[in-house]
ROPAKOL-442916 format. One record per residue (C-alpha): residue in three letters; x, y, z. Coordinates in steps of 0.02 Angstrom, whole numbers. Each point is the difference from the previous one (the first is absolute). Layout:
<recs>
[rec ALA, [X, Y, Z]]
...
</recs>
This chain:
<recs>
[rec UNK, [884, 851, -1793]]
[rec UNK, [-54, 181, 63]]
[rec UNK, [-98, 11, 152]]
[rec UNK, [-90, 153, 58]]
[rec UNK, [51, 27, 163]]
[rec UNK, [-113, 117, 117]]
[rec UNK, [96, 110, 102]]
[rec UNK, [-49, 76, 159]]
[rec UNK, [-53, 164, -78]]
[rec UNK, [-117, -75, -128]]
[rec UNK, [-56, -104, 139]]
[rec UNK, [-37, 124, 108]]
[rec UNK, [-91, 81, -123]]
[rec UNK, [-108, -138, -30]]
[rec UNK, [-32, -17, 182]]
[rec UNK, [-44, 200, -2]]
[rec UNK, [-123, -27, -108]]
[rec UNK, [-78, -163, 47]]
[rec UNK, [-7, 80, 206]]
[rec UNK, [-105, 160, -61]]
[rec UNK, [-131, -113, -76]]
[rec UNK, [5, -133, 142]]
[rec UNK, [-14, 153, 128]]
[rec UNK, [-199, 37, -59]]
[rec UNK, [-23, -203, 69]]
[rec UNK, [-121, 32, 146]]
[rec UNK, [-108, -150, 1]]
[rec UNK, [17, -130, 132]]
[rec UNK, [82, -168, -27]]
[rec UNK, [-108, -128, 86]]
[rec UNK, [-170, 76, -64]]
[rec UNK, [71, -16, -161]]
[rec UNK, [145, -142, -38]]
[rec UNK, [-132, -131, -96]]
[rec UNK, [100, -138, 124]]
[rec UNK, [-8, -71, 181]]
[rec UNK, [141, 69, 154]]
[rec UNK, [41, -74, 132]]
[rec UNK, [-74, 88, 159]]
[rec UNK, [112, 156, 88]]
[rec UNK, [166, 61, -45]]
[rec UNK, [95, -165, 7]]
[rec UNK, [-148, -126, -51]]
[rec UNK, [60, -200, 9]]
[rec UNK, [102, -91, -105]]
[rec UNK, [-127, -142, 15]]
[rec UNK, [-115, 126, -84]]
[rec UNK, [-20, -80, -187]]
[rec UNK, [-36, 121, -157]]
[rec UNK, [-187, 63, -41]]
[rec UNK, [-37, -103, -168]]
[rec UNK, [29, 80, -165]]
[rec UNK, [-138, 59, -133]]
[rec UNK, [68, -29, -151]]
[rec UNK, [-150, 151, -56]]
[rec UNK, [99, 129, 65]]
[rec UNK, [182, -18, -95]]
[rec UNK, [-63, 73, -179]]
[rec UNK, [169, 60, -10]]
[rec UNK, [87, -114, 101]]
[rec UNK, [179, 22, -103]]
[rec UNK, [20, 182, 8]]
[rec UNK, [71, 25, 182]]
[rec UNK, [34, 177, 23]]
[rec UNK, [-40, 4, 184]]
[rec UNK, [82, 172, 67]]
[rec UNK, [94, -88, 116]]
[rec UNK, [46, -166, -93]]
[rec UNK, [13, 32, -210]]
[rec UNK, [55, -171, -103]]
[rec UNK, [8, 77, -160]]
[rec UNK, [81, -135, -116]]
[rec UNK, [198, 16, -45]]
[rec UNK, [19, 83, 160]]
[rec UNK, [153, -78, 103]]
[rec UNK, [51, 57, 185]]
[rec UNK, [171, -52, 79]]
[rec UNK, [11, -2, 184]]
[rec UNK, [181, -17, 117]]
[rec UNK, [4, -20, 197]]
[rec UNK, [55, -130, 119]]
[rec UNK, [-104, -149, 59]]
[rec UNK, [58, -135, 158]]
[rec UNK, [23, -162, -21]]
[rec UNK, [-51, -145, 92]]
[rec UNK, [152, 9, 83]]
[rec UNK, [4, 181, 30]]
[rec UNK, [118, 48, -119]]
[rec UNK, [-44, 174, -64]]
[rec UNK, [35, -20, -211]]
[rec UNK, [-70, 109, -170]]
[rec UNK, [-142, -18, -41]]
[rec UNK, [-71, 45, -180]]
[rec UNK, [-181, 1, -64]]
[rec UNK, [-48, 33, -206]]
[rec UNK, [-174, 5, -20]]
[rec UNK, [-60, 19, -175]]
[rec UNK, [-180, 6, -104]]
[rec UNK, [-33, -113, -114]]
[rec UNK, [-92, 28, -158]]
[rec UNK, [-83, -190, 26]]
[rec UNK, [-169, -2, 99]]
[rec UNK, [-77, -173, 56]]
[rec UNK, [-175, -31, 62]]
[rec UNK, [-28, -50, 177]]
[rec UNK, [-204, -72, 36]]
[rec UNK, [-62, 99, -152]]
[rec UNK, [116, 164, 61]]
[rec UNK, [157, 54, -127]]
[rec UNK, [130, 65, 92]]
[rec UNK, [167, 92, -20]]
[rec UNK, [161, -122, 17]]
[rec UNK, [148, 69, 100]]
[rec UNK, [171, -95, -31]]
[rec UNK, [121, 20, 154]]
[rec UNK, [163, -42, 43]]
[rec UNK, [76, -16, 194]]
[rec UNK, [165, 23, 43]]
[rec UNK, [103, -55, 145]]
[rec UNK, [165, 5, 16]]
[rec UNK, [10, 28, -180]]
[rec UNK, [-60, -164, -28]]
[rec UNK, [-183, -21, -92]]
[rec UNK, [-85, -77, 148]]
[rec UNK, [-188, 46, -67]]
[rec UNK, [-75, 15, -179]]
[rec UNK, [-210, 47, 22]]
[rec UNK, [-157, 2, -117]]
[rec UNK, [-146, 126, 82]]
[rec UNK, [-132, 35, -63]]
[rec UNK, [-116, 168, 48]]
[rec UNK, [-165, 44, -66]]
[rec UNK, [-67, 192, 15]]
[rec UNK, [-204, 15, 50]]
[rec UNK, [-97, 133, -58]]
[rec UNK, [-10, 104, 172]]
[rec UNK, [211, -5, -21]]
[rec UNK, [60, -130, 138]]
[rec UNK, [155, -94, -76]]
[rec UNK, [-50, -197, 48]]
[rec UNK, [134, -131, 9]]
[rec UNK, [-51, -162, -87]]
[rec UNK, [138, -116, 30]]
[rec UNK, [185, -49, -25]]
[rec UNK, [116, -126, -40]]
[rec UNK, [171, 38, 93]]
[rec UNK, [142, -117, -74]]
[rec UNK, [132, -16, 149]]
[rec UNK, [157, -63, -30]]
[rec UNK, [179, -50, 90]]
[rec UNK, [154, 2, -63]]
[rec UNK, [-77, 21, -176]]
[rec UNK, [-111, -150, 8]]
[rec UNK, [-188, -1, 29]]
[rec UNK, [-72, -45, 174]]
[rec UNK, [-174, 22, 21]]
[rec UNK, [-165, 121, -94]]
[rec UNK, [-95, 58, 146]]
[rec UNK, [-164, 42, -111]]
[rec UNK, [-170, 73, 40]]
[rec UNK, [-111, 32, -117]]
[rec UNK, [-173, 78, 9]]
[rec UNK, [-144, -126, -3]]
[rec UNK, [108, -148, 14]]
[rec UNK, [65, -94, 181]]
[rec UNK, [-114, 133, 86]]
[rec UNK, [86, 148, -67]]
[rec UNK, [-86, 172, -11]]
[rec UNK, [52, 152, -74]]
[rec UNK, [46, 173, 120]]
[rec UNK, [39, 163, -11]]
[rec UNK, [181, 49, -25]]
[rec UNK, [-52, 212, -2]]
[rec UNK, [-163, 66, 37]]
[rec UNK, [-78, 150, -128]]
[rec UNK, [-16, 124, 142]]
[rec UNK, [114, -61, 140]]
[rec UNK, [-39, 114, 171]]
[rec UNK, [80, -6, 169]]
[rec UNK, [-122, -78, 120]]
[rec UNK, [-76, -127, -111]]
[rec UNK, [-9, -199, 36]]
[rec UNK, [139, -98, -65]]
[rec UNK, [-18, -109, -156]]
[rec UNK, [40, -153, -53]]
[rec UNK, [138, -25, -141]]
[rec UNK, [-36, -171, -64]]
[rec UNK, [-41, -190, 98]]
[rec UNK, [97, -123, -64]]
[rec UNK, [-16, -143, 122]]
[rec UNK, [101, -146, -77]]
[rec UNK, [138, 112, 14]]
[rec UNK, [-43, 88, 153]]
[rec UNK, [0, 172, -97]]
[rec UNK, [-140, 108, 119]]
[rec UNK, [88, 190, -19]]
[rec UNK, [-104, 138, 78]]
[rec UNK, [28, 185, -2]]
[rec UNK, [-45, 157, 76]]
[rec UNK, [36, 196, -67]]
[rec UNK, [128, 46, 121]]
[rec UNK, [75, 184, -33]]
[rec UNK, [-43, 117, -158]]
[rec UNK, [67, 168, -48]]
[rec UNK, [189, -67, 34]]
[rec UNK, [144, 65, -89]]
[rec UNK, [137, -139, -46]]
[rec UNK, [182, 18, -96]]
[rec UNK, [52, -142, -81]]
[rec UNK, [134, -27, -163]]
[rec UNK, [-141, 43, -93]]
[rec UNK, [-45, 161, 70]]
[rec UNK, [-76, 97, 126]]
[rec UNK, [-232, -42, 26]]
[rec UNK, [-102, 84, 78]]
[rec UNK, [-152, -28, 63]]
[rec UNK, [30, -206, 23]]
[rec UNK, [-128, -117, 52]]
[rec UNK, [74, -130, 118]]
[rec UNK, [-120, -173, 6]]
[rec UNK, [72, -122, 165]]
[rec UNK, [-23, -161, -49]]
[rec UNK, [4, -165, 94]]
[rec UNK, [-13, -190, -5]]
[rec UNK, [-65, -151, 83]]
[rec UNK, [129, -69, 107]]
[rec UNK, [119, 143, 6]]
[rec UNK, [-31, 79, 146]]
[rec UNK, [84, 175, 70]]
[rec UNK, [46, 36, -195]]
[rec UNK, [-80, 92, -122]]
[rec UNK, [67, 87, -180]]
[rec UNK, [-25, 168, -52]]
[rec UNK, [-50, 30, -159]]
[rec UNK, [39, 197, -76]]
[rec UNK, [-99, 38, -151]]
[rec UNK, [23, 162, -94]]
[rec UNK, [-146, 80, -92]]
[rec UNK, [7, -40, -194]]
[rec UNK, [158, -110, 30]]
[rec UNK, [-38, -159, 128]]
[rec UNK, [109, -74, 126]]
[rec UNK, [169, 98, 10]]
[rec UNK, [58, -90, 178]]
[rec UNK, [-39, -122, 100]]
[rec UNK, [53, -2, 181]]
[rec UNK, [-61, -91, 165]]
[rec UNK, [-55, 12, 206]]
[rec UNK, [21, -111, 131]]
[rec UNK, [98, -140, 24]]
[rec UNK, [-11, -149, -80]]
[rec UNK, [150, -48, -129]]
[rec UNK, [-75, -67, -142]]
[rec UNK, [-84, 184, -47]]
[rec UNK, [154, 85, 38]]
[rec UNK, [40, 58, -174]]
[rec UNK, [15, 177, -69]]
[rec UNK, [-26, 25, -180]]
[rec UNK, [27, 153, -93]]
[rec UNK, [-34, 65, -170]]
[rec UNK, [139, 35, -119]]
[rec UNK, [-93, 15, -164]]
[rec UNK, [-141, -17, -111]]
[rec UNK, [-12, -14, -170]]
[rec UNK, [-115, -12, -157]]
[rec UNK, [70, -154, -82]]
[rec UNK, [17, 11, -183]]
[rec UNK, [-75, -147, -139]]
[rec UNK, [145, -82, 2]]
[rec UNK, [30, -20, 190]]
[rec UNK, [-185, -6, 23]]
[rec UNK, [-24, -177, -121]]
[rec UNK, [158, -77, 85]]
[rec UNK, [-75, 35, 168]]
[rec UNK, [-177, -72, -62]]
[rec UNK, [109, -168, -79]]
[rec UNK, [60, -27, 200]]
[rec UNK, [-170, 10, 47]]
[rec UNK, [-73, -114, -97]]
[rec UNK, [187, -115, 23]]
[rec UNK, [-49, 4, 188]]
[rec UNK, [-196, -34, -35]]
[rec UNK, [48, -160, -103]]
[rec UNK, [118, -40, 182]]
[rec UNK, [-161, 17, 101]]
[rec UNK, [-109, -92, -103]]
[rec UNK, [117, -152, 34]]
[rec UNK, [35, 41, 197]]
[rec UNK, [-172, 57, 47]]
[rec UNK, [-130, -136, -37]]
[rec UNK, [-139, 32, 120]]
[rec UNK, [4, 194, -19]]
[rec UNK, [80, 81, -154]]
[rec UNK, [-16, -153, -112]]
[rec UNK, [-199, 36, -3]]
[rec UNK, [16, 174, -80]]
[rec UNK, [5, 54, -177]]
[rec UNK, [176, 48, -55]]
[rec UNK, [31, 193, -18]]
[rec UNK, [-18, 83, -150]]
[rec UNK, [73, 167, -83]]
[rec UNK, [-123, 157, 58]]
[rec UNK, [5, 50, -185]]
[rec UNK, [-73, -148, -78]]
[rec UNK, [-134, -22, 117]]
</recs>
């Protein structure tokens, strides 16, 4: 089955064109974001999510945030190294891919991402997540239900879910992120002691990766509750998303260096098979998530909405 695979010329391309537009973006962040941050440039990881108006996400599936675009079919692969618990340095291998399924989340329909995590070259990690786009362009995360597994058998969901067990929806990329302004919350999922914060760290990088050469990245630091002394960066290229991910400080568990190696426009065929695993996986957290993802409606195809 043909896929369409992006290349870093027609990626850069992309990017050129999606940086001249973002370049005119003058307005300031915090007078305008439509959602609460936590005060100064690191804010607290205590500090829960504003909550969400469900009268501002008219368009709430159509996420084509500059820095973050989830256009359906679209699959990116990811390679780098991760440490263990033990220390031991091994591969590590991301696929993120867009659905073409959308669920609704407290009266929200959002976008489904199906990911799979790789250590070792073992399938450690298969994830729902669901993101929602408001109408002043901040990409929201609305949940997720990661699947972890050992030695090919299932140990434990750690779900959070907007609106249920306290969880709240955050931002996962800003419309207009600036240097200087506050840091913001990415999503407060206290059953499973999910609190990620982040801050806009560097912009107007340049990064080469298997996939090509970017230019003018945006680099977000990002931390968590509990993880002190280590932080991820996050590189996102204009028109294209995340194309590394890398880290500061020193604590082990963020240690992990992520790279991308290709992106690709899926084709029918590939896309429905990827959709069937969703929905495989949603059936799976039905069963092992009672209190959180049992009390949503099941997904359904974006087309037949």
């Amino acid at each position: 089955m043909a896929l369409e695979c992006a290349g870093p010329s027609s990626a850069n391309t992309i990017m050129s064109r999606a940086w001249k537009a973002a370049s005119t973006v003058a307005l300031c962040l915090a007078m305008c974001s439509g959602f609460a941050l936590g005060q100064g440039q690191g804010g607290s990881n205590d500090s829960a999510p504003s909550t969400v108006d469900r009268g501002k996400f008219g368009r709430s599936t159509i996420i084509d945030n500059n820095w973050l675009p989830m256009k359906p079919g679209t699959r990116w692969t990811y390679e780098g190294t991760s440490v263990e618990d033990d220390g031991k340095l091994v591969p590590h291998k991301i696929i993120v891919a867009v659905t073409d399924l959308t669920k609704t989340i407290a009266g929200i329909r959002t976008v489904v991402s199906y990911d799979l995590d790789y250590s070792d070259r073992e399938l450690v990690e298969a994830e729902l997540a669901f993101y929602a786009q408001d109408d002043e362009g901040n990409v929201w995360q609305f949940g997720e239900y990661p699947e972890e597994y050992e030695d090919g058998k299932f140990v434990k969901a750690p779900t959070w879910i907007h609106g249920l067990q306290g969880g709240r929806a955050g931002i996962m990329m800003p419309a207009q992120p600036r240097l200087g302004t506050p840091s913001f919350a990415q999503g407060w999922g206290p059953s499973v002691g999910w609190k990620d914060r982040a801050v806009v760290y560097q912009v107007g990088q340049r990064v080469l990766v298997p996939s090509g050469l970017y230019e003018n990245v945006l680099v977000v630091k990002e931390s968590a509750t509990g993880e002190q002394d280590a932080e991820q960066l996050k590189y996102y290229a204009p028109g294209l998303g995340n194309v590394r991910t890398g880290w500061t400080g020193t604590g082990a568990k963020v240690m992990e260096t992520l790279e991308l190696v290709k992106v690709e426009q899926l084709s029918a065929a590939v896309q429905a098979d990827i959709d069937t695993k969703a929905m495989q996986l949603e059936r799976s957290a039905y069963r092992h998530s009672k209190n959180a993802y049992a009390k949503t409606p099941a997904m359904v195809p974006a087309k037949r909405r």
